[in-house]
LUMDOFI-444539 format. One record per residue (C-alpha): residue in one letter; x, y, z. Coordinates in steps of 0.1 Angstrom, whole numbers, plus 5000, padded with zeros to 4 digits. Layout:
AXYZ;...
***
This chain:
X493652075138;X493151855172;X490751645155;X493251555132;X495751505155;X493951295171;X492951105137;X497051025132;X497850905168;X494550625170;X493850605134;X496950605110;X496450465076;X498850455055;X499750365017;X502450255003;X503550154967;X505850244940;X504950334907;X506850404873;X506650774856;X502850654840;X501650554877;X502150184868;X502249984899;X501649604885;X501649434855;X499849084856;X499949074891;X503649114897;X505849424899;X507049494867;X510549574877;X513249474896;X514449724924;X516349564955;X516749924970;X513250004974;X512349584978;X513949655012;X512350015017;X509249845011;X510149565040;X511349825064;X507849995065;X505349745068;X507749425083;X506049325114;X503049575109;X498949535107;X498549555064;X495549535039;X495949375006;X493649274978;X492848914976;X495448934941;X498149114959;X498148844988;X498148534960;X500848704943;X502848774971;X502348444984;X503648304947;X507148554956;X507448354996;X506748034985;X506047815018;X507548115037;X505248295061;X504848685049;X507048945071;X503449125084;X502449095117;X498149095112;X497249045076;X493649165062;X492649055030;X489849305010;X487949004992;X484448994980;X484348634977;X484048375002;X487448245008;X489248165039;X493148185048;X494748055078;X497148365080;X494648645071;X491648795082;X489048835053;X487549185049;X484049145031;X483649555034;X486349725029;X484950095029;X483649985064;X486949865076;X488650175068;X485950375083;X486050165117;X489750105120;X491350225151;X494950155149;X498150175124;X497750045092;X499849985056;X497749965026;X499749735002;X497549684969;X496649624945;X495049934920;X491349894932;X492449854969;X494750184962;X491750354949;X488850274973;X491450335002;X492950674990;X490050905005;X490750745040;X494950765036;X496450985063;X500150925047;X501050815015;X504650635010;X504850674978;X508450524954;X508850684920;X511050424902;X512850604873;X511650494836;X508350384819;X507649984822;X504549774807;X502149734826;X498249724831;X497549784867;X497850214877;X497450414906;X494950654908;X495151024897;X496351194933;X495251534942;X498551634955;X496951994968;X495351755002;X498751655013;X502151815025;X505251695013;X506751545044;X510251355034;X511851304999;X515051134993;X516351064956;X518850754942;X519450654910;X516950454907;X514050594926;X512850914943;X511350814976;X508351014992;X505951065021;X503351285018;X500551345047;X497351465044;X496751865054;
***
């Protein structure tokens, strides 16, 4: 149990992400729904904080700001091509990264960045917006039995979550 304290004070990864009732999370690189409630959820957790995208997540989200800086304080980008950004830091090795990381940090997409970071996720934020929407990005399948439900608040439109890992 120490050791996994001391995991969650130095090390904190965490994921966050909302997904319909068929884990769909994206659909041709956009969200495909419309939810201000957990829009501004979403920019109450990582606004100001260290996150990780995908090198599709960060074009799309740049396509939604425009010529708007993004609301993240340190921005890594998990890209396997050689690209450079002026306001992100490119990470060739992602499973490295995560290994080496020392300090908080919001995974925000897309599905393969979901997927490769999942084993290394101490907390998972996790929006279930009500309904079944097209779509042809998913989250992975989540084995629910390596986490404690830690805070759960339901709206109309979306059950929010936080589970951390046992």
């Amino acid at each position: 149990m120490q050791e996994s304290k001391e995991r969650l004070q130095f090390n904190m990864i965490n994921m966050i992400w909302a997904m319909d009732e068929e884990n769909i999370i994206g659909y041709k690189n956009r969200i495909p729904w419309h939810c201000k409630e957990d829009l501004i959820y979403y920019k109450e957790h990582t606004k100001g904080k260290t996150v990780l995208m995908g090198e599709a997540t960060y074009y799309s989200l740049k396509g939604y700001y425009k010529d708007k800086p993004l609301p993240y304080g340190k921005i890594y980008v998990a890209s396997i091509n050689d690209i450079k950004l002026d306001d992100a830091t490119i990470v060739p090795d992602l499973i490295s990264f995560l290994k080496d990381f020392k300090d908080e940090l919001w995974v925000c997409g897309g599905a393969t960045i979901y997927k490769l970071s999942l084993p290394f996720a101490d907390r998972l934020y996790i929006s279930f917006i009500q309904g079944k929407h097209e779509g042809d990005a998913y989250f992975p399948q989540i084995d629910y039995s390596k986490y404690n439900l830690i805070f759960e608040k339901k709206t109309e439109q979306v059950r929010y979550t936080c589970f951390e890992r046992k």
